[in-house]
Structures are given as structure tokens and as C-alpha cells.
C-alpha positions as CSV (number, residue, x, y, z in Angstrom):
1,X,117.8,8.8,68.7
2,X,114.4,8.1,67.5
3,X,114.0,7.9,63.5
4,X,111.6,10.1,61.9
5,X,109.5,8.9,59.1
6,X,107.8,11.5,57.6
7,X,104.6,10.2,55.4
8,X,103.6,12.4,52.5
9,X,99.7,12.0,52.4
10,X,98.5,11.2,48.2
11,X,96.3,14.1,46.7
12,X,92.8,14.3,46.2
13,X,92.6,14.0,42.5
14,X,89.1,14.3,40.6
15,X,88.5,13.4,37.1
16,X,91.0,14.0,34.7
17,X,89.7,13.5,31.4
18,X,88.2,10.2,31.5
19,X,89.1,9.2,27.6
20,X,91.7,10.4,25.2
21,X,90.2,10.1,21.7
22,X,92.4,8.4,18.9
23,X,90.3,10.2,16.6
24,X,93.4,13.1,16.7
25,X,95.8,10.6,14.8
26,X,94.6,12.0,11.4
27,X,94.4,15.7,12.3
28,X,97.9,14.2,14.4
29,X,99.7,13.2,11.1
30,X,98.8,16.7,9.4
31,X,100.0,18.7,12.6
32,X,103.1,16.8,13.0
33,X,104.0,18.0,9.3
34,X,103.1,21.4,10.5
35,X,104.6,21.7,13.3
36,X,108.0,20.1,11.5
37,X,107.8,23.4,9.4
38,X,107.5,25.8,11.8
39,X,110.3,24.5,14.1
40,X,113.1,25.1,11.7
41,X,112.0,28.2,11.3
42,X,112.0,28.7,15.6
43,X,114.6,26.8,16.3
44,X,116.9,30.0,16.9
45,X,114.1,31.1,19.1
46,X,113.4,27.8,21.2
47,X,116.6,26.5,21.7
48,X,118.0,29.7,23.2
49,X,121.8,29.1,24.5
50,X,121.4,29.8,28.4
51,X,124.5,31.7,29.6
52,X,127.7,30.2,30.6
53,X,127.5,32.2,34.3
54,X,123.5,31.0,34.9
55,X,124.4,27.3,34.2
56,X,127.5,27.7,36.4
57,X,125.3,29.2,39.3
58,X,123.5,26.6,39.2
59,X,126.1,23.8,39.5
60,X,127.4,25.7,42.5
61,X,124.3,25.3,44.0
62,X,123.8,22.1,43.9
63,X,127.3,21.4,44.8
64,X,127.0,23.6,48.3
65,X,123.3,21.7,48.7
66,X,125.0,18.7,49.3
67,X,127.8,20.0,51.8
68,X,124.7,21.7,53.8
69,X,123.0,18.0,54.0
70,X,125.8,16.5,55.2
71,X,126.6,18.8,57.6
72,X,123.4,19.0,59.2
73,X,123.5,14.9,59.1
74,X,126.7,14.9,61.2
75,X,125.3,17.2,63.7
76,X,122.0,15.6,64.3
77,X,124.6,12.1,64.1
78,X,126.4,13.9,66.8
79,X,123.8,14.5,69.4
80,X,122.6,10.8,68.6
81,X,126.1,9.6,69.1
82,X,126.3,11.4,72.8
83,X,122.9,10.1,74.1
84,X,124.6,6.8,73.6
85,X,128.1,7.5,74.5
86,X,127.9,10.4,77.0
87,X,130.3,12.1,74.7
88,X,130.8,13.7,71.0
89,X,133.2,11.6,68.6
90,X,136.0,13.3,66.2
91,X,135.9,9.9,64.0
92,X,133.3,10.3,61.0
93,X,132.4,6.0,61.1
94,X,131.5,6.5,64.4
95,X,128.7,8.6,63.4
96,X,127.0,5.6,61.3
97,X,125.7,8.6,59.1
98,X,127.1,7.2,55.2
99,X,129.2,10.6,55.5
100,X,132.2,10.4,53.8
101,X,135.5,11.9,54.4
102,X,135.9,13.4,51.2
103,X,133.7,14.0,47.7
104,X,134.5,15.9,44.9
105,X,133.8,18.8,46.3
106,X,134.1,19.2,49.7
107,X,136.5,17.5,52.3
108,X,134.4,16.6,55.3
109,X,135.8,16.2,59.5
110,X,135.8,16.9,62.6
111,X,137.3,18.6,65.9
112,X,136.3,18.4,69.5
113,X,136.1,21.3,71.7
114,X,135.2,21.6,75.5
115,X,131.8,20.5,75.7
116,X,131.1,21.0,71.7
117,X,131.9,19.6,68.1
118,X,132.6,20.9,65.2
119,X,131.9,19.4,61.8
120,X,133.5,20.3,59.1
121,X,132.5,20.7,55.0
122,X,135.8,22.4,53.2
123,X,135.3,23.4,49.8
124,X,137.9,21.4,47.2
125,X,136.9,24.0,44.6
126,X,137.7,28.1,45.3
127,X,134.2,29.3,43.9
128,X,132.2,27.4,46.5
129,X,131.6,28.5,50.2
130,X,132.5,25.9,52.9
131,X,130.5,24.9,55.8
132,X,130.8,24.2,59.7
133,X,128.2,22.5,62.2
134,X,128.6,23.4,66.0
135,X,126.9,20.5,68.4
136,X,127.2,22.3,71.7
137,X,126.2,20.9,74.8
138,X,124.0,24.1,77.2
139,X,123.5,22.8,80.6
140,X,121.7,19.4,80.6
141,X,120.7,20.0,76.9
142,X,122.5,20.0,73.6
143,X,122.2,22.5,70.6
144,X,123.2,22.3,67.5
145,X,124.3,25.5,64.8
146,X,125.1,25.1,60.7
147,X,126.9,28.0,59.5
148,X,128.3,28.6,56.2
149,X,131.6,31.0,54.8
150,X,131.3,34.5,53.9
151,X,133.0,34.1,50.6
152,X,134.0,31.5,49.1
153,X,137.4,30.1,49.1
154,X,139.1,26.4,50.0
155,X,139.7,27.5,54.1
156,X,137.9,25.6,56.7
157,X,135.6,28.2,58.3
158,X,135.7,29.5,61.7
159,X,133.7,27.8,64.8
160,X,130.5,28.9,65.9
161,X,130.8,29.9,69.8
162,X,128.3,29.4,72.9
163,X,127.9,33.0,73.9
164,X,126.1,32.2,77.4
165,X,123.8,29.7,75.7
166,X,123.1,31.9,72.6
167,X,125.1,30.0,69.9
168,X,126.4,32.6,67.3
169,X,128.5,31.7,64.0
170,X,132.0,32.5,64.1
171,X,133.9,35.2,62.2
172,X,133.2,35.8,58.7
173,X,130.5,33.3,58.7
174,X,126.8,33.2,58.2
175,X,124.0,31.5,60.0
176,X,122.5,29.1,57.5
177,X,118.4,29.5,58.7
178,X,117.2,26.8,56.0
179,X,118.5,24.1,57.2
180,X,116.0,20.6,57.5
181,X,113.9,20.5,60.8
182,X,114.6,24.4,61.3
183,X,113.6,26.8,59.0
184,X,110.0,24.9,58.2
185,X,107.9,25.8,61.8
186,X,104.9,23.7,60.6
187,X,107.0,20.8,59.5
188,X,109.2,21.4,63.2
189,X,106.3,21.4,65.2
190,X,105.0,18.2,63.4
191,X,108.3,16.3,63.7
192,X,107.9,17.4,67.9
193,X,104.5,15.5,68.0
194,X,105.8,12.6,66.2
195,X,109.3,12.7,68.4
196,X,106.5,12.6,71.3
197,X,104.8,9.9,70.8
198,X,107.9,8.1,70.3
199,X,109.5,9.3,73.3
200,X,106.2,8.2,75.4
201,X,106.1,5.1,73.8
202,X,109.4,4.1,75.3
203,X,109.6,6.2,78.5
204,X,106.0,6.3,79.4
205,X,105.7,9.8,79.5
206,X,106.4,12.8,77.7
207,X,109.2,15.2,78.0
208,X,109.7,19.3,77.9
209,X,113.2,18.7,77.1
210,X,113.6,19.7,73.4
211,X,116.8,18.2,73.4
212,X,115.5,14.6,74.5
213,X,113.5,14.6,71.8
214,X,116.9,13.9,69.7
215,X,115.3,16.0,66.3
216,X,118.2,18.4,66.2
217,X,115.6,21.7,67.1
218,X,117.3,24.1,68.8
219,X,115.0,26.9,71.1
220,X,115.7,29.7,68.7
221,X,116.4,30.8,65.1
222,X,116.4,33.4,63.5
223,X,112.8,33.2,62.5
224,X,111.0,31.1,65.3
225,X,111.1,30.3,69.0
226,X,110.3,26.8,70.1
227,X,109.0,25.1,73.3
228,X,107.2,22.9,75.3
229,X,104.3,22.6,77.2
230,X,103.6,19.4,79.5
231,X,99.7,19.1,80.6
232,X,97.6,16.4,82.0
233,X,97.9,13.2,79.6
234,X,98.6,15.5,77.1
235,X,102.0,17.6,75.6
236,X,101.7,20.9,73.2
237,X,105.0,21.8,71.2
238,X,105.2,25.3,69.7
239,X,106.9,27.2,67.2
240,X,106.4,30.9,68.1
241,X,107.0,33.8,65.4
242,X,109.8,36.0,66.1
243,X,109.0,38.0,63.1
244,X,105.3,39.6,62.9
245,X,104.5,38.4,59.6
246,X,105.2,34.7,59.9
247,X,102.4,32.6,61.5
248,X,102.7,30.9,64.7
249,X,102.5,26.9,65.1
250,X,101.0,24.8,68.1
251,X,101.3,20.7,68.0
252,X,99.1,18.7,70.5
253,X,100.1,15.3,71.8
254,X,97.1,13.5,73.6
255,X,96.4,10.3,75.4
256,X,93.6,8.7,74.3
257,X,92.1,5.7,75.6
258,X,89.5,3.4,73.7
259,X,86.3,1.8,75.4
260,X,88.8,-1.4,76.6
261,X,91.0,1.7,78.6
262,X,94.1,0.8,76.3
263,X,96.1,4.0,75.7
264,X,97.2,5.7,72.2
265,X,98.5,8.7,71.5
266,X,96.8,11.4,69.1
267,X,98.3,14.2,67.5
268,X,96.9,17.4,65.9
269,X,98.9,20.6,63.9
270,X,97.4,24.2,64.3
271,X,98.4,27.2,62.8
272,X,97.8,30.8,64.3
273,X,94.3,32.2,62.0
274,X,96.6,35.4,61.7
275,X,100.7,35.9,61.2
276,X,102.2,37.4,64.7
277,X,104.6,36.5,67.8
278,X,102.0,35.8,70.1
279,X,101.5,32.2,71.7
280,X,98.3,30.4,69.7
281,X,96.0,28.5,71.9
282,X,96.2,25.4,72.9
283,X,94.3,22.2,70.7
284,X,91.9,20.5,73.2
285,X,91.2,16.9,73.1
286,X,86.9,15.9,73.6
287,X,85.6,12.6,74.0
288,X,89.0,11.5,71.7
289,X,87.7,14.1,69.1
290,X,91.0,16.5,69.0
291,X,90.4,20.2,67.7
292,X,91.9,23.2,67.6
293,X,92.2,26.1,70.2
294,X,91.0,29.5,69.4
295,X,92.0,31.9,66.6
296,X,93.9,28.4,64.8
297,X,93.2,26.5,62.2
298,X,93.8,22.5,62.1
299,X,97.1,21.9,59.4
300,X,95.8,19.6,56.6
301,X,98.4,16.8,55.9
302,X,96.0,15.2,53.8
303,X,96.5,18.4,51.8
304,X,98.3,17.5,49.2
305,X,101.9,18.6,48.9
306,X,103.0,21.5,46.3
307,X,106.0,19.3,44.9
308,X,102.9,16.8,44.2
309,X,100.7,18.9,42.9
310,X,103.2,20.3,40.4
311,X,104.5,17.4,39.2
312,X,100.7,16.4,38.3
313,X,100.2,19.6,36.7
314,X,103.5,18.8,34.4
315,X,101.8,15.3,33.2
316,X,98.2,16.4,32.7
317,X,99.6,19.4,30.3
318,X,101.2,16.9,28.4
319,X,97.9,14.7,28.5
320,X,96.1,18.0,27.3
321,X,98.5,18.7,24.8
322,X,97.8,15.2,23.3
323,X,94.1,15.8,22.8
324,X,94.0,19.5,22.3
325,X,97.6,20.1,20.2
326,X,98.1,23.2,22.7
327,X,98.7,24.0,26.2
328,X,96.0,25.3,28.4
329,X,96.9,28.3,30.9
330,X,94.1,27.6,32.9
331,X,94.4,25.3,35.8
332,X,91.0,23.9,35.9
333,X,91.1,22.8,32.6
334,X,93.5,20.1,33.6
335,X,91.0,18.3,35.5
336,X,93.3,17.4,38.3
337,X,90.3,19.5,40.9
338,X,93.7,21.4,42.2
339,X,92.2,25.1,43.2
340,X,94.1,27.9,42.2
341,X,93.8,28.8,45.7
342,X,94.7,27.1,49.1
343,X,95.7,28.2,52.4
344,X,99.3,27.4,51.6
345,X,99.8,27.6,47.9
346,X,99.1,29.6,45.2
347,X,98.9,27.4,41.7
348,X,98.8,29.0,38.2
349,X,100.3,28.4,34.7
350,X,102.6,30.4,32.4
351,X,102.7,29.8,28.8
352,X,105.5,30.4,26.5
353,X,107.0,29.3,23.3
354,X,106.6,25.6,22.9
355,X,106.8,25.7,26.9
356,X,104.3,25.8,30.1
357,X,105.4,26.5,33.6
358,X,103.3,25.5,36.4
359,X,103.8,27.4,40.2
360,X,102.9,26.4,43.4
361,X,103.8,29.9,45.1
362,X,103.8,29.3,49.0
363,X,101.8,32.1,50.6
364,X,103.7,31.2,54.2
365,X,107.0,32.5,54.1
366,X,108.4,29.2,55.8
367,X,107.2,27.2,52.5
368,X,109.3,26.2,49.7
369,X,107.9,27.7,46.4
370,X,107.6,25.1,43.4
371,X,108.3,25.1,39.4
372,X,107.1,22.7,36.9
373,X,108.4,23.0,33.1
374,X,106.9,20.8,30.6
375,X,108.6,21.5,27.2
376,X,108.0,20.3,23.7
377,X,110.8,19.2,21.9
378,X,111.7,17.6,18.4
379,X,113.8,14.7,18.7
380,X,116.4,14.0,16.1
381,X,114.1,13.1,12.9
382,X,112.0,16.2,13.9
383,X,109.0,14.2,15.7
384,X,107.5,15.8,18.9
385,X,108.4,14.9,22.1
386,X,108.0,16.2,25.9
387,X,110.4,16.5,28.8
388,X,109.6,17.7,32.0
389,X,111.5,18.9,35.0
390,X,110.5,20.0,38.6
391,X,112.5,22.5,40.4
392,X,111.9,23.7,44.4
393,X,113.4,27.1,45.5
394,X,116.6,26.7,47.9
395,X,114.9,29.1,50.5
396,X,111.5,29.3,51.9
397,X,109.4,32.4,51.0
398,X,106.4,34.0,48.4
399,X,108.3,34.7,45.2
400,X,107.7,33.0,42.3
401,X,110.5,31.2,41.5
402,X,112.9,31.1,38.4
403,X,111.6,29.5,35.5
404,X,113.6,26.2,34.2
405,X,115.8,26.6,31.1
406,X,116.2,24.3,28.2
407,X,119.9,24.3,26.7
408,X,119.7,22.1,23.5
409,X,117.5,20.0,25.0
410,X,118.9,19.3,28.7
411,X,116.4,20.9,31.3
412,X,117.9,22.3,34.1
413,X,116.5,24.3,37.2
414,X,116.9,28.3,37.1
415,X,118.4,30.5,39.6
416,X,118.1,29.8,43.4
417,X,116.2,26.8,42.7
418,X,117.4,23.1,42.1
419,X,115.7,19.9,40.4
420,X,113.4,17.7,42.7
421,X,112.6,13.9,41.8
422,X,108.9,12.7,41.6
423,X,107.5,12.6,45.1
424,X,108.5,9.7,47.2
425,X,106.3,7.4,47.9
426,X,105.0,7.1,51.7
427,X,101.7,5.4,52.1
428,X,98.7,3.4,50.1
429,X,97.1,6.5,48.6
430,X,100.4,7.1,46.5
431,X,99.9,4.1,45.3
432,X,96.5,5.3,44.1
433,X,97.8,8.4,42.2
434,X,100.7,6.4,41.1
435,X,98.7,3.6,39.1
436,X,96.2,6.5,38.3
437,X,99.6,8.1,36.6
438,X,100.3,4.7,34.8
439,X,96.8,5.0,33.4
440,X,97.6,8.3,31.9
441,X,100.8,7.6,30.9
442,X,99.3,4.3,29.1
443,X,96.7,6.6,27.0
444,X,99.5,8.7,26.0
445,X,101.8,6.1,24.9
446,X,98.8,4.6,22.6
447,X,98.7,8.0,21.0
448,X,102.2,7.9,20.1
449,X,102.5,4.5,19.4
450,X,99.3,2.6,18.3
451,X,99.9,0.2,21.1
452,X,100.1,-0.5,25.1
453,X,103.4,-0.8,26.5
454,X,104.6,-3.4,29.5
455,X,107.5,-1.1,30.1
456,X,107.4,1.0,33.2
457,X,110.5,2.8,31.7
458,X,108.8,3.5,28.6
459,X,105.8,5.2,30.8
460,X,108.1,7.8,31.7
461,X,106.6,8.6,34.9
462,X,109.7,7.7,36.8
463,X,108.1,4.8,38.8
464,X,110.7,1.8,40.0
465,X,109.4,-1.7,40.1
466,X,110.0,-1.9,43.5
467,X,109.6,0.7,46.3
468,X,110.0,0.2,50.4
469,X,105.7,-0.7,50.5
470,X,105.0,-1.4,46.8
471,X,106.2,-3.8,44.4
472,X,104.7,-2.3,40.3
473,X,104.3,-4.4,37.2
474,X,102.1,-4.1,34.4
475,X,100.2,-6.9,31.9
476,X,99.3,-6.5,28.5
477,X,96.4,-8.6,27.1
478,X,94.2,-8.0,23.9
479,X,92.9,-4.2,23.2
480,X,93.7,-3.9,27.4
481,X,96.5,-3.3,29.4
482,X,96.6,-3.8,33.2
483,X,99.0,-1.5,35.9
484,X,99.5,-2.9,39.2
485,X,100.4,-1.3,42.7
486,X,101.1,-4.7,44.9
487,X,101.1,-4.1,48.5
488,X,104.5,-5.5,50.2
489,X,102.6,-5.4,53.8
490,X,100.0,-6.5,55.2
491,X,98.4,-3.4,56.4
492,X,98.4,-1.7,53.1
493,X,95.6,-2.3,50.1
494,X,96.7,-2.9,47.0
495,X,95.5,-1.2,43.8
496,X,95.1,-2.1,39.5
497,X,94.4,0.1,37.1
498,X,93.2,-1.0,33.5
499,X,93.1,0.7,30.4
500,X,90.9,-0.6,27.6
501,X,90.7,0.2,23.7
502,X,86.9,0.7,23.0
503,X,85.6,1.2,19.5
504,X,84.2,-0.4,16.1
505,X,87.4,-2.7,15.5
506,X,88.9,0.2,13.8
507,X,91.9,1.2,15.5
508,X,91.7,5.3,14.1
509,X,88.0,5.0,15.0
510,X,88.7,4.0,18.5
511,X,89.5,5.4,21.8
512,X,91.0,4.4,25.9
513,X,89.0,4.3,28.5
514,X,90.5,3.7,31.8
515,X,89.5,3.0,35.6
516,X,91.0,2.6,39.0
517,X,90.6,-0.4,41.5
518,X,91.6,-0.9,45.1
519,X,91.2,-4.4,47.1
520,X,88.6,-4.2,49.2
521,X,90.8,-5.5,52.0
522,X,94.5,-5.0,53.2
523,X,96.7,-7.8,51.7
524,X,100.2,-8.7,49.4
525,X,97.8,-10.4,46.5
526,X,97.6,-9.2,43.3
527,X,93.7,-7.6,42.9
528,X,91.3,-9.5,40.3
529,X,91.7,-7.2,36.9
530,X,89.2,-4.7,36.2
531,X,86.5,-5.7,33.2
532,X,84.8,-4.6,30.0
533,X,81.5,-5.4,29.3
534,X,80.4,-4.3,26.2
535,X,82.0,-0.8,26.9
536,X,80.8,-0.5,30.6
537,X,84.4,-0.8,32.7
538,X,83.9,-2.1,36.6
539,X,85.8,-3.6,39.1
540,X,87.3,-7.5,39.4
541,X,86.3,-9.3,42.2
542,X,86.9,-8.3,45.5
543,X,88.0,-4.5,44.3
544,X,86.3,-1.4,44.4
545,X,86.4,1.5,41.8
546,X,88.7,4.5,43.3
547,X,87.0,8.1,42.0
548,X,89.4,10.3,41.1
């Protein structure tokens, strides 16, 4: 079964403030006294208790999050195990998945049927619903169905059936239509091209055989049809509408040859211009230049991602905050060049006592809506301090999701919506907004602190040292501090970023400045630091300047 890597593209920041003036210590000190005043007198108001059946809606959430994963794991395991063994297992190690048999809250197996399997998640706790995967094989084809319980109790649910190759959830059970791979028609569609070119590239052609593909999409769900299309030297992969107000997906799949007649395969995403259940045109492929049909627009995946855009939103407020002692409710004053407005999102801001929330609202109702909560807290000897949190809503859909809670100063996610890490890293350009983060985070910590820090923990941007492309470290030197983004392989550029301390000698009189650097050319060395001359920042040797 081919293994998916899906690459989140890095976001096309512009100039966030380019200096974060020390000048605010004084006027710092005098609000901090303030502000130590009038948070006694709030703190009935800011640290309202959340109720004991929210908080416990939200653990069961989680907890039935996880027994979804796993179960849609097994069955996509399943159909990998029968390409290979020309049969299902009923043994959960034979699936190589990491599934275990048992957690602490659900008991996970499994039980053969005639020409299907059934995977098992059975709630350990009565107040959580229990979940069953059906792997069934249709003729020459296999499908797969994730259903969950009714109610919730500790009974293993009912089996899906094959109903004349419809699969249907058994009794008392419930399709579960947001399942990975399924639910998400651009992100299916995209995941069809990219199962293409890795079925050509060990067949030698492509395939209209969904089920080769070995992605775990089935024809039909409750919200889309999908298909394929085989053409001359090229394949299109669709994910029609079944409802009239979702829009309608078309992949493209080309062989391209370059001016030596080698062969590579291109890929392209359309959407339909206009939400409806009719079939969108074809992408066409001219001269190697691949567009799309028309009455569709091409699918950006250089557009940045909500969950990325959100979480930026979260830091910059707390960057604002820092030099403005308030929040700003408008999203262009952040500086991150994020538009209120984009084919797929919505972004806005929502202030409230000592707290800002930040929304990516998906305007496609097969996109997962975002929250961002950045709140400002006093730690135990009444000083100010931020926390953040980034939640995701558990279904796709246009409503703005549930606001994040503070309970006594543990963040959690609010109704229907859990917490989401900082976005993974994928590529080179999140290296770029990561060390642009650590420049950020750098100024702020200077703020607080009157010094640079060579902690990554300390940042508080939840960057590891060490990720699958990038190895990050930082260096302090005099009045400068230097982050670095160090390229593991050789096809990747590396990046540093430097933050300076620029001024008259007098630290209260003085200010950061920072800039951004990539090598000029792919490569595992460290780049030459960036340099001040008399105030004027530029680029080591061998290193350009990155505008953000």
C-alpha cells in the first residue's frame, strides 16, 4: 500500500512589525502595577469556573477521537494487509498499524466474516460510544465503512452489512462521515493524484480502480461520489457533490516529458467555480503548463493552511500586546498580510476580557473551522503572562466554532472542538516561518527579560531541536542572538535568523531589530550569520534576505 505524505505548504507572511521598541519598559513597570490592581479586583470575573458537564464533554471527545483514529487505521491496515496476503487478518500485529489491543478507554479487535472484517473499538467506560470498521471486499474491489454506537454503553456494536455493494451500518449504529481521507473532497481528490503518481511510478500506468489505489476511498458517502477517469497519458480523479451546496472536486494526473523525452508526472486540484452535483471539467495539460477546465478554479496548496494561519494570529497578538499593552481586533493590524477574506476561510478576531480569539471560519462545508485563544494571565506573584491554545472543530462545516475556556489557568478547547499542536513541519518554507517565529519569540523574551535566551523551550513556540528535515539551535553572542533552521538533506535550504540590540549603549533607550536569511543553495551546513553594520542588518555570506 503506497504511503501518503502529505506536505503542508509555509504561509506567505509579510512584515510583521519589523522592531519592538524597549522604550515600553518604563511605561511597562507603571502598567504592570496597574494592571496588578485591577486583577484582584477581576479575578471573579476572569477566572470564571467552567462547568463540571462542559469539561466532561470535552474529555469524552477526545477520548472517542482516538477510538475513531484507530479504527479507521485498522481498516485502511486491512486492505493493505489483503493486497499482500490475498486475505483480511483477525490478529491486530499482523496489521503492523502500532494498534493496541487495549487503552484506557477502549478495547480494540477483530472478527472475520465472509469476504469482510470487522474491527472493533469497545468502549471500557459506559458514557462513551463504541466503534466498528467494516473492510468489505465488492467484486474485484475492497471498501471500507467506520460506524459508531447509537448511545453509548460498553457493548461491541453491531456489523456494518454489504447490501448489494451499498455498505450500510448495522443496527443501532451510525455512519461516521468525518472520518480522514473521506469527509475532506479536496483533500480526497488530492491524496488520488498523489496515490497516482505513485501507482504509475511502479506499474507504468495508471489505474481507474479506486481500490488499487490502496487510500481507503470508498465510491460514495454520504456527501460525495468519487471516480475515475483514464485519458491519453493522463488520469482525472473526481469527487462529485451529492449535495447541491457543496462544491465539486476534479484532480488531473499528466505525463509530462522534458526536452531529453524523460517522463514525469504533474498534478493539478480544481474546484467547481459554483457548489452543485454536476461533473466539473476536466484540467488540460499545454506545452507542460497544466490549467484548469472550465467553470473551475486551480486549489492553492501554497495557500496557507487555517490551523497555520491561526496559530500565527495567536503569537503576533501577543507580540502586539507587548508593544501596544492591548489587543487589536483588527486583523491587519497584526502585520501577518493574512486577508480577512479568502476563497476558503474567513479570519476575524474577538476580543474579550483579558482574552482574544482568532477564527478561521471555512466557507466550504467540507473544511474544518479553526479557534485560536490567546489569554493574559498572572502568574503566582501577580506578573503577566500569555498562554495560548489552538482548537479545530471535530466536524467539517461554516460555524464559528466554540470559543476555548480558561479554568484557573488550564486552557482547554470548547464544545465540539479539540486542541491542535503547532503545525507540523513538512517542507523548507516551514522552516522559514519557523525561524521567522524564533525571531519574534526572541524580541518578546527581551521584553520580559532584558536579555536573549539560547533556550528553544524558553521561546515557547513549541519548536523541537530536531524534526524529520530540520535540526534547530540557537547562539547567543554580544547585543545579538542567532536562530538556526539546519537542513538534514540535501535538497532542502537551510535558514538563520538574527536578532540584534540596536541603540545608544543604553539598554532602556534601545530596541531589536531582526532579519531572515536563507542559503543561497541546498545543503546540511550551517549558513554564515547575518551582520550589523552600524545599524544596517544584511545577509552572511552565501545567504539571502527572506521578505516576509
Amino acid at each position: 500500500m503506497p504511503t501518503l505524505q502529505i506536505s503542508l505548504h509555509s504561509m506567505a507572511l509579510n512584515h510583521l512589525f519589523n522592531r519592538i521598541s524597549i522604550r515600553l519598559r518604563n511605561a511597562y513597570s507603571y502598567c504592570n502595577r496597574q494592571i496588578k490592581a485591577i486583577l484582584m479586583a477581576l479575578m471573579t470575573v476572569f477566572f470564571t469556573t467552567t462547568s463540571h458537564s462542559q469539561l466532561e464533554k470535552e474529555a469524552i471527545n477526545a477520548k472517542e477521537s482516538q477510538g475513531i483514529q484507530y479504527i479507521w487505521a485498522m481498516n485502511i491496515a486491512q486492505q493493505g494487509y489483503y493486497a499482500e496476503n490475498g486475505d483480511f487478518t483477525d490478529t491486530i500485529p499482523n496489521l503492523g498499524s502500532s494498534i493496541p489491543t487495549q487503552t484506557a478507554n477502549y478495547n480494540y479487535s477483530i472478527s472475520k466474516g465472509n469476504q469482510a472484517v470487522f474491527n472493533y473499538a469497545t468502549a471500557r467506560e459506559p458514557n462513551l460510544k463504541s466503534f466498528v470498521g467494516g473492510v468489505f471486499l465488492v467484486g474485484d474491489e475492497i471498501q471500507t465503512i467506520l460506524c459508531q454506537a447509537n448511545v453509548a454503553d460498553t457493548t461491541k456494536p453491531a456489523n456494518p452489512i454489504n447490501d448489494n455493494g451499498v455498505l450500510l451500518c448495522g443496527v443501532n449504529t451510525t455512519e461516521v462521515s468525518n472520518s480522514p481521507l473521506r469527509s475532506n473532497a479536496r483533500q480526497s481528490v488530492s491524496s488520488m493524484n498523489r496515490a497516482q503518481q505513485a501507482y504509475y511510478a511502479e506499474n507504468g500506468i495508471f489505474t481507474a480502480s479506486l481500490a488499487k489505489l490502496g487510500i481507503g476511498i470508498r465510491a460514495q458517502n454520504p456527501n460525495y461520489n468519487y471516480s475515475i477517469s483514464l485519458s491519453n497519458e493522463a488520469v482525472f480523479s473526481y469527487g462529485i457533490s451529492r449535495e447541491s451546496d457543496l462544491y465539486s472536486y476534479v484532480g488531473g494526473v499528466f505525463l509530462v516529458r522534458d526536452v531529453n523525452t524523460d517522463i514525469s508526472t504533474k498534478t493539478i486540484v480544481c474546484v467547481a467555480n459554483l457548489p452543485g452535483t454536476v461533473q466539473p471539467a476536466n484540467p488540460t495539460n499545454n506545452n507542460g503548463v497544466l490549467a484548469c477546465g472550465a467553470n473551475t478554479t486551480e486549489v492553492n496548496n501554497n495557500l496557507p493552511s487555517a490551523q497555520k494561519f491561526v496559530s500565527s494570529m495567536n503569537l503576533a497578538q501577543q507580540a502586539y500586546y507587548a508593544e501596544n499593552e492591548s489587543f487589536t481586533d483588527t486583523v491587519e493590524k497584526l502585520g501577518l498580510g493574512i486577508s480577512p477574506e479568502n476563497p476558503q476561510y474567513n479570519y476575524s478576531i474577538q476580543l474579550s476580557n483579558n482574552t482574544v480569539f482568532h477564527y478561521g471560519i471555512s466557507r466550504q462545508s467540507d473544511l474544518k473551522s479553526y479557534v485560536g485563544g490567546l489569554f493574559l494571565l498572572p502568574n503566582i506573584e501577580h506578573e503577566i503572562f500569555f498562554k495560548r491554545i489552538l482548537c479545530v472543530a471535530n466536524l467539517p462545516g461554516m460555524t464559528q466554532p466554540a470559543n476555548p475556556i480558561n479554568n484557573n489557568g488550564v486552557l482547554a478547547c470548547g464544545a465540539d472542538t479539540m486542541e491542535v499542536s503547532n503545525p507540523p513541519l513538512a517542507l523548507n518554507t516551514d522552516a522559514k516561518q519557523y525561524i521567522f517565529s524564533m525571531n519574534i519569540a526572541q524580541q518578546l523574551y527581551y521584553v520580559r527579560h532584558d536579555s536573549f535566551t539560547d533556550s528553544l523551550e524558553k521561546l515557547g513556540v513549541g519548536i523541537k531541536a530536531e524534526t524529520p528535515n530540520y535540526n534547530y539551535s540557537i547562539h547567543l553572542t554580544n547585543n545579538a542572538v542567532f536562530h538556526y533552521g539546519i537542513s538534514r538533506e540535501s535538497g532542502f535550504k537551510s535558514y538563520v535568523g538574527g536578532v540584534f540590540l540596536l541603540g545608544t549603549g543604553d539598554k532602556e533607550m534601545s530596541a531589536t531589530h531582526r532579519i531572515l536569511c536563507v542559503a543561497n543553495l541546498p545543503g546540511t551546513i550551517q549558513p554564515a550569520n547575518p551582520i550589523n553594520n552600524n545599524g544596517v542588518l544584511a545577509c552572511g555570506a552565501d545567504t539571502t534576505k527572506v521578505s516576509i
